[in-house]
N, C-alpha and C positions, 0 to 999 in steps of 0.2 A: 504494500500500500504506500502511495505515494503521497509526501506534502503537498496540498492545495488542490487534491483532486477528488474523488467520491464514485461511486457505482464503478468499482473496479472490476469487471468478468473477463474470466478466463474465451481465449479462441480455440488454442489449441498449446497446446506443449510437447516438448520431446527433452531424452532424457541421453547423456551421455555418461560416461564412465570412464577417465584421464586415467592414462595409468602407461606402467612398459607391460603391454601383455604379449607374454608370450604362448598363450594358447592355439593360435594360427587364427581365431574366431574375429570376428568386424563387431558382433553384438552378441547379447545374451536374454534371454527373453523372462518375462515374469507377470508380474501385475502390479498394476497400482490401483490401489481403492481410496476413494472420497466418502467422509462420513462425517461424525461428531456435528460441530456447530459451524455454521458459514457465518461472515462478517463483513459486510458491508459499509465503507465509511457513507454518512448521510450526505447531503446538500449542503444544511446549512453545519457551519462548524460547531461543537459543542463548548459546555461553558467549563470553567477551571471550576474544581471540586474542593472545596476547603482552602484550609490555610498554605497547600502544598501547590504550586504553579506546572507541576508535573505530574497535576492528575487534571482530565478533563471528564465530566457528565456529558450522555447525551449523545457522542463524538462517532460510534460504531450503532448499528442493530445488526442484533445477532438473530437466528432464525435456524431451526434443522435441518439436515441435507438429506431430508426423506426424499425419496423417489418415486413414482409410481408406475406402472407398467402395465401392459398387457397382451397375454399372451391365451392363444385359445381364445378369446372371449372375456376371459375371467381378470382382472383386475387382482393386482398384488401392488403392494408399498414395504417398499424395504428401506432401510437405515442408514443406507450405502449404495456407492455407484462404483463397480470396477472395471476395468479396462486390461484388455490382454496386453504387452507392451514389449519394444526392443529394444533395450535401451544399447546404445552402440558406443564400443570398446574404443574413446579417442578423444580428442579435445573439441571434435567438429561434430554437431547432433547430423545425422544419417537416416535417410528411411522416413516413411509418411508420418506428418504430424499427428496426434491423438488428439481427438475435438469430441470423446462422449463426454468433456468434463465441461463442454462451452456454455455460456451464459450463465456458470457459476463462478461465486465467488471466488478472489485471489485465495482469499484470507480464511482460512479453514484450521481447527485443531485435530482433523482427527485424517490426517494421509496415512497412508499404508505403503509401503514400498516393498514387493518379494521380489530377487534375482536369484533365478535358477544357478546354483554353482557348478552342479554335480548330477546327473542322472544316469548314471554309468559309465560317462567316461566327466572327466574335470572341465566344464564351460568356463569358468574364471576361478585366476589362484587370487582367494582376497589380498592374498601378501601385495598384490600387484596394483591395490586398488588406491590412487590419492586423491578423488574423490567421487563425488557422487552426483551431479548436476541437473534441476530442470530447468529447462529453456521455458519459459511462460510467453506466448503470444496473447498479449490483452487487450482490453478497451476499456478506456474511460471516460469521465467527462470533468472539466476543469470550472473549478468555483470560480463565480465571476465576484 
């Protein structure tokens, strides 16, 4: 979330992995899940909260990242949204962006991140890993 801006959502993102790998592999595949509470900065700015200048009231609304769906007919609402993902082995994001996360919130408590290491033969040595990166493609709108 950025200073002076508000209604921050997500377009799409992609997720990298820097590192010297030497497993011969470009990505490694997993999932990432959206859940807990989303947070939206407001329009208007919020007020400072007591004697302390580094609290503000008012500033975020927060809201659940339920989902709902249907499949067959039948309607279901779950607690979470995941997405199957690649995240690739380099300091440059590779491969189609993920957009099942768009017009949600940046600002979220409850991400999940699994990276497949190992399924019989080793897809990534963590030793190899310095970090962990998502690329966020957003939009927002700027307080006048």
């Amino acid at each position: 979330m950025q200073k002076g801006n508000y209604l921050d959502k997500i377009k799409s993102l992609q997720i990298t992995i820097p590192g010297a790998h030497t497993t011969g592999r470009t990505s490694v595949s997993g999932s990432l899940t959206y859940g807990g509470t989303g947070f939206i900065r407001r329009q208007q700015p919020g007020n400072y909260n007591g004697p302390r200048p580094d609290r503000v009231a008012n500033e975020l609304a927060a809201f659940p990242t339920r989902v709902a769906s249907t499949e067959a007919g039948v309607w279901r609402s779950e607690d979470t949204l995941t997405a199957t993902i690649s995240a690739a082995l380099g300091a440059a994001p590779a491969g189609s962006p993920i957009d099942i996360f768009r017009e949600r919130s940046v600002a979220a408590n409850g991400w999940d991140l699994t990276i497949v290491v190992k399924d019989g033969t080793v897809r990534l040595n963590i030793d190899e890993i310095d970090d962990i990166k998502l690329h966020f493609t957003h939009q927002l709108l700027t307080r006048q």
